[in-house]
N, C-alpha and C positions, 0 to 999 in steps of 0.2 A: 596570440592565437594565430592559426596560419588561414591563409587565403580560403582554403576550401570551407564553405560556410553547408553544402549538405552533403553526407557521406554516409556509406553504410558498414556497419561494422558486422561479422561473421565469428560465430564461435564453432568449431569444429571439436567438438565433445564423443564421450564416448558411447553415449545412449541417444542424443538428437546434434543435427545442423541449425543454429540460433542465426537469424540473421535481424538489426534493427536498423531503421534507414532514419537518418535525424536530420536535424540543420542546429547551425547553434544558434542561440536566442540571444537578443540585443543586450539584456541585462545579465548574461552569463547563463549557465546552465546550456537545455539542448531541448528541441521541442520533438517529442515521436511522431514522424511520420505514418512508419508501417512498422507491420513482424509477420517474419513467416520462420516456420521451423517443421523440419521433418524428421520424424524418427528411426534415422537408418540405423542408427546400434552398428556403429563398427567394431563397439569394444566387445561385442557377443562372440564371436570366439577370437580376436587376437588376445585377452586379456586371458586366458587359458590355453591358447596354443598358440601363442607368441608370436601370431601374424596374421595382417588382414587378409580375410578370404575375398577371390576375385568378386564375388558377389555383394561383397558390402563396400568394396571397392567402387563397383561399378554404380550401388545406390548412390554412393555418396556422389561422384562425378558427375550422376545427374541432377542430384539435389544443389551442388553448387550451380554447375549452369543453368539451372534455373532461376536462384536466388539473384548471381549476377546481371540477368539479363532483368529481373525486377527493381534491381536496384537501380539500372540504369535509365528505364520506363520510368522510376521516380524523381530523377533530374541528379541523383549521385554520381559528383564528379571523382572521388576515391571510394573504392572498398578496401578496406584494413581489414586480416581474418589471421586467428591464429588456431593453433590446435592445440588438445590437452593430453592425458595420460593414455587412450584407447593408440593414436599414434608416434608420441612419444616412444612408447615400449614395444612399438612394433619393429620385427626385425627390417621390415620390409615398409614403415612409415615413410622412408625416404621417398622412394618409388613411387610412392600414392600421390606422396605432395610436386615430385615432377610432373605425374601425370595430370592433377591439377592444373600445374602452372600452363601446361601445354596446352589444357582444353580452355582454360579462363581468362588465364594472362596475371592469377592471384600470387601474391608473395607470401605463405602464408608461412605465420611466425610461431616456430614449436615453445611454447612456455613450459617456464620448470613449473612445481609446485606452488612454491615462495612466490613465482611471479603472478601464479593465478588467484594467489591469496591477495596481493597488495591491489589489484586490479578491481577484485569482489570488496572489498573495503573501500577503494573511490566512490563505485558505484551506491553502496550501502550507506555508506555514513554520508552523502547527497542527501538520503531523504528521510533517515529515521533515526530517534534519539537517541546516543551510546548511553548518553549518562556521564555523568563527575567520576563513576566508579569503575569496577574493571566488567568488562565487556567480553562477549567473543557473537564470532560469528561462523560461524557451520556451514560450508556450504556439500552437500550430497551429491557428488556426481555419479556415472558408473561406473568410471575407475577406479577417484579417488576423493575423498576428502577432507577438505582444508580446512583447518582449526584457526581462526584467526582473533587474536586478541586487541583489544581496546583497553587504553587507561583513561582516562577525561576525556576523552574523545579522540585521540592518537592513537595511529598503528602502534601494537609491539609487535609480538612474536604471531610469526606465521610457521603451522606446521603439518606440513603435507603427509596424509597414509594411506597405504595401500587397500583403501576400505571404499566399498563404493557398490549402487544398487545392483548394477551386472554384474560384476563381479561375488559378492554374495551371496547372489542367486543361485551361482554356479555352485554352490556348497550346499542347497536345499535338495534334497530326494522326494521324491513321488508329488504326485499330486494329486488332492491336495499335499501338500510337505508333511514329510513323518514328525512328530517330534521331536526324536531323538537327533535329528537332524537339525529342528530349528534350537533346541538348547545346544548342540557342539556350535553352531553357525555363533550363537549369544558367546558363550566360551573364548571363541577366537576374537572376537570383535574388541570385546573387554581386553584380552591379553594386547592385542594392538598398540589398545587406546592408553593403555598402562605404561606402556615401551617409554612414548616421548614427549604425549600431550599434559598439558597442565591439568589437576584434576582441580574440579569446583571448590566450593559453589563460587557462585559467580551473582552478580547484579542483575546484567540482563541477558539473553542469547537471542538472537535471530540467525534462525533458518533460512536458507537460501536453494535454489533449484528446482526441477520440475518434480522430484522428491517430493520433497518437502510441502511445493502447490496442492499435490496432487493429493497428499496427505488433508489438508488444511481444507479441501476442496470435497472432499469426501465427508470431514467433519460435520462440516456445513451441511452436505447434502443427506448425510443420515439424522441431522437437525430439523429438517425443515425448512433451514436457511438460503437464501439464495447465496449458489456460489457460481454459476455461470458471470465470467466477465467480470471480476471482480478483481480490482488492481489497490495496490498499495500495501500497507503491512496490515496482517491480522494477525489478532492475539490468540491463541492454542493454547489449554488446559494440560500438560502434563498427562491429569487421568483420563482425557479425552483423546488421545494420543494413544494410550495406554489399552483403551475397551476399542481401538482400533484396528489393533494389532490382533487383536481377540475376535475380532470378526471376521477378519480377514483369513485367520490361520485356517478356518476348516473349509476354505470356497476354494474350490479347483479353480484352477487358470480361466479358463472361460467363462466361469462366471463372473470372475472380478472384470475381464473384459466388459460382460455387461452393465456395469456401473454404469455411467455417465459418465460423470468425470475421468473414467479413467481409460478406457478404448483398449484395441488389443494390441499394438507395441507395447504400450509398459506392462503388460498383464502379468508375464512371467518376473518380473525384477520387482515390482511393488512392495510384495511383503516382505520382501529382503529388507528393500531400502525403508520401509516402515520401520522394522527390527533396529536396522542401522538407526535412524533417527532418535528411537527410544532411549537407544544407548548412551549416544550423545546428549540427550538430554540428561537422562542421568548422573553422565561425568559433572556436566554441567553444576548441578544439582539444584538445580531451579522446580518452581511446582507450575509456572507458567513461560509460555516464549510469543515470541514474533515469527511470522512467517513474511519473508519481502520476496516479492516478485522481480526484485532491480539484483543482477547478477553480474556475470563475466563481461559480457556482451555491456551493457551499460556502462562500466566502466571502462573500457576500450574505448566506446564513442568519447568519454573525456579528455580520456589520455591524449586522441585522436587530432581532438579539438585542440589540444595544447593548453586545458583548463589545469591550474595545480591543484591540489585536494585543499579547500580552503580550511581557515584554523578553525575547531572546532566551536560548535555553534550552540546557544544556550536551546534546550530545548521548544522554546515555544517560537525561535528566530525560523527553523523549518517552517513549521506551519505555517506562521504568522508570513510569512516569503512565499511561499504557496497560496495560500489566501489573497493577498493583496496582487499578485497576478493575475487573480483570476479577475477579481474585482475593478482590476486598474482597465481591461477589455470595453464596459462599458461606461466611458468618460462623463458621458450624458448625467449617472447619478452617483458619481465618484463622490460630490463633495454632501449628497446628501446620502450616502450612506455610513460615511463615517460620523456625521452629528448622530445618525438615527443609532450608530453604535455607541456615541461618548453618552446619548441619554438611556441608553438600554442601559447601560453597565451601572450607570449612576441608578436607576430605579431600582435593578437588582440587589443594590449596595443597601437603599434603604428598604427594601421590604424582606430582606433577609426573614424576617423573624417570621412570614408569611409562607416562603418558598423551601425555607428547610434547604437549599441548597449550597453545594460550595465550589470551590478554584474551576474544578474541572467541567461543571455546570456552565460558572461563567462567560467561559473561554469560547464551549460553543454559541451559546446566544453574543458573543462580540463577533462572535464569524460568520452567524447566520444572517446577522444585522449588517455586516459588510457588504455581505452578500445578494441581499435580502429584492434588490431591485434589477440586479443584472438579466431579468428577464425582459428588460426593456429592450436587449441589443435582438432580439426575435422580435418583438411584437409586445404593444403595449397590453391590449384584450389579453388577457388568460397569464401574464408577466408573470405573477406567481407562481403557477404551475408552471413555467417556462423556464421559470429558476433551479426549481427543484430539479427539472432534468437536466441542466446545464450544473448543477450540484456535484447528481449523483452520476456523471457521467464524466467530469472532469478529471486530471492529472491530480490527485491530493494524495501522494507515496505517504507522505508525512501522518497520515490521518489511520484509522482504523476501520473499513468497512463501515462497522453500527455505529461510528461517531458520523460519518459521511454522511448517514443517513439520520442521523438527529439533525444534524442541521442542517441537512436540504429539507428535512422536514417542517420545520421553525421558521424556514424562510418561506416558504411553501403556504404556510398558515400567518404570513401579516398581513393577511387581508383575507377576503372569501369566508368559506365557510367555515367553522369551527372543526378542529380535528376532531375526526370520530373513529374510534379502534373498526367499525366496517368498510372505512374507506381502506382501496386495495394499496395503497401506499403506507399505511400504518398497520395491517390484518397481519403482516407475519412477524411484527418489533413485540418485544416484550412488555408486559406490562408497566413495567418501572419506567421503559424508554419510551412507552407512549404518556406515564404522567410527566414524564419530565417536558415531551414535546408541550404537551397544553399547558407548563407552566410558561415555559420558556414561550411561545408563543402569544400567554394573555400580554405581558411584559413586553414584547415587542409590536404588539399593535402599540399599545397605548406611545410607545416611542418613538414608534413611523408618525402616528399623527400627529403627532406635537414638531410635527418638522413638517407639516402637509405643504405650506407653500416651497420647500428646497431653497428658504431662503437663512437657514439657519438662523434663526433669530431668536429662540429659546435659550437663554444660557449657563441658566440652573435649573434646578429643581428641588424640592424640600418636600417629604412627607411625613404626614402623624398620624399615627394608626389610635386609636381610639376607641373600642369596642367593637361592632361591627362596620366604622365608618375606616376608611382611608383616604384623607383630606392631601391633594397632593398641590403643591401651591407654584407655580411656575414664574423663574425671574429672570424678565426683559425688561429690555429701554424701548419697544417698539409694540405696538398694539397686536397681539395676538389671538387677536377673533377666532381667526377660521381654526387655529391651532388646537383652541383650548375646545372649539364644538366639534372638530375632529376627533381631538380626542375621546370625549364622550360620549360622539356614535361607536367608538373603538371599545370601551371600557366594560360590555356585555361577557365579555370572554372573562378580563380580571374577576367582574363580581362573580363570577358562575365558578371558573379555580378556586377563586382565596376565598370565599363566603365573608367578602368584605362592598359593601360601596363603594364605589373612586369619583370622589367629591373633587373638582380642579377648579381652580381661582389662578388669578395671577399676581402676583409680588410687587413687585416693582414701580413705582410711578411710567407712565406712559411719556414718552416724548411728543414734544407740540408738534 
């Protein structure tokens, strides 16, 4: 790795200016400091008339001296910046990037295609699972975009086109857009993508770009969903994608402006690039995808750093590497949150036949239970709800939004009150994901307590369900008093879930 430990990295694209300031972290990776981006749209007209106009020029020149002199305010001892296809193919990109260098002092480095594909694949496969199978990843820019494939989790083929949300746009008449216009726009996109991209199906696809977010973001927002502020990959429906596009076709420019999520720069290129993403899913031929927030820019800051793309990674090694940094923060109950997970996992193992749940259930109550005390590094009073927002506010790329929030929520409920669908943190999750919280939650009281003193001394556990009893019998060498009447005042939640009693004794002879 090289000497510079916090730097900021600069994407000059053809629809916005990306800038993200980092440091690199002890154990590898990069921690986010800041981001600022602005949407000066150089590619709006050099990508149809072959050269940047002095006005987008002149946005742009201020948008870097701005971002440079933030970076620098945030202790960034290099900035690294490249640019993509809006300056690439400008006759006149040269020009721009001297007049840069003059105003900034920036080197900034024009990438091909192929190179902005290998760069979104560092970035991407960092924090989200390709899979054993063959992969690709999408990313939508306004110039152009890059088709990138995965086999077990390795780059293959990268393949750059000339397809992209500005650009596109450029091909839409009136507005709102005629038809006739947005089926030739569908027409060329498909002929394109037919030329040189691999066609599907495929395993899995993630989407990448402000595209794509803003897609995903909209989803959400015509859901009910919260989508303000919302980091890491989420999952998109294909047909949800699909009645998107369908909304969007008959709203004039200003109105899409009025969205929320979507503001008035993207307003004119959105349902282009909505259209473009349909299609890509298509080729694809997938019925659902990923949408990652971690891009160009992201993977630059790697490169930057001198990190190599490490060998691919079993799917739960993300998370599970995500997780235990968050948890390794407060040391104070490091060693009792993972007993409180090895008894969570084991009770879930035996009441199976109670909880109806499986793998992916799991997974979250061993993360919520990791998790579950880190509210102790704020403040021991209210720790629970301390967790939850240190949960759902944290770095988890790896994770899915609605998983984020089952087990911030899980952890949030091993102790206090019992989750109730009017509490405002549970009122907008779905039915199934607020039963799952109160299963997952009775199960994790009962396995906080039985560790109440943090002296791990519980070392099995055995249950026998028996009609309406649940006899659960706990095996130590050391006297576990306070343990087993912890548990107990704990076990209100279980009987009131499982419509079982949780009867607790313990096992084992006691040491003299």
């Amino acid at each position: 790795m090289e000497d510079t430990a916090r730097l900021a990295a600069i994407d000059i694209g053809s629809n916005s200016i990306h800038m993200v300031v980092a440091e690199a972290a002890p154990n590898g990776g990069y921690r986010l400091l800041g981001r600022e981006r602005e949407m000066v749209r150089l590619g709006k007209p050099s990508l149809s008339d072959g050269a940047l106009s002095e006005e987008a020029m002149q946005d742009g020149l201020e948008a870097l001296a701005k971002m440079t002199t933030i970076a620098r305010l945030r202790g960034a001892e290099r900035v690294v910046a490249v640019a993509t296809s809006a300056v690439r193919e400008s006759a006149n990109g040269a020009d721009f990037l001297a007049r840069v260098k003059a105003l900034t002092g920036l080197d900034v480095r024009l990438l091909t295609g192929v190179e902005e594909g290998q760069l979104i694949f560092r970035a991407v496969r960092e924090v989200v699972d390709l899979g054993p199978d063959t992969a690709v990843i999408v990313d939508v820019g306004g110039g152009s975009t890059e088709w990138i494939t995965s086999q077990a989790g390795e780059l293959g083929q990268v393949v750059s086109r000339t397809l992209g949300s500005l650009r596109c746009a450029a091909d839409l008449a009136g507005d709102p857009a005629s038809p006739a216009s947005l089926d030739k726009l569908r027409r060329r996109i498909d002929r394109k993508l037919a030329e040189r991209v691999p066609k599907g199906p495929v395993e899995r696809l993630v989407a990448t770009s402000g595209t794509a977010v803003c897609c995903a973001d909209l989803i959400d927002y015509f859901a009910d969903r919260p989508w303000k502020e919302v980091s890491g990959a989420r999952e998109v429906r294909t047909r949800d994608l699909a009645a998107l596009v369908e909304r969007l076709r008959p709203l004039k420019r200003r109105q899409i402006a009025d969205l929320p999520p979507v503001g008035g720069p993207r307003s004119d290129s959105l349902l282009a690039g909505a259209v473009l993403l349909q299609a890509l899913v298509a080729h694809a031929g997938v019925d659902r995808f990923q949408v990652s927030d971690r891009a160009l820019r992201e993977g630059l800051v790697l490169a930057a750093l001198g990190q190599p793309i490490p060998p691919a990674a079993e799917p739960e090694d993300l998370r599970r590497r995500q997780v235990l940094q968050l948890a390794g923060r407060s040391e104070t109950v490091y060693r009792h949150n993972q007993q409180t997970a090895r008894l969570a996992l084991r009770l879930f193992d035996l009441t199976a036949s109670l909880h109806g749940l499986g793998a992916r259930e799991r997974e979250w109550l061993e993360y919520a239970a990791l998790l579950h005390d880190i509210g102790y590094s704020i403040h021991y009073k209210g720790h629970h709800k301390h967790a939850y927002y240190l949960i759902t506010n944290a770095v988890l790329d790896a994770f899915d939004q609605r998983e984020i929030e089952i087990i911030a929520n899980v952890a949030r409920y091993h102790r206090g009150s019992a989750p109730k669908a009017s509490h405002p943190n549970m009122a907008l999750l779905k039915p199934w994901q607020q039963r799952t919280i109160r299963k997952l939650a009775a199960l994790l009281r009962v396995a906080d307590a039985l560790d109440r003193t943090h002296a791990s001394r519980v070392e099995e556990i055995y249950c026998a369900i028996r009609g309406r009893k649940a006899t659960l019998e706990v095996l130590s060498r050391y006297s576990v008093d306070l343990e087993l009447e912890a548990a107990r005042e704990h076990s209100r939640l279980f009987a009131k879930v499982f419509d079982r009693d949780l009867r607790l004794r313990q096992g084992l002879e006691v040491a003299e």
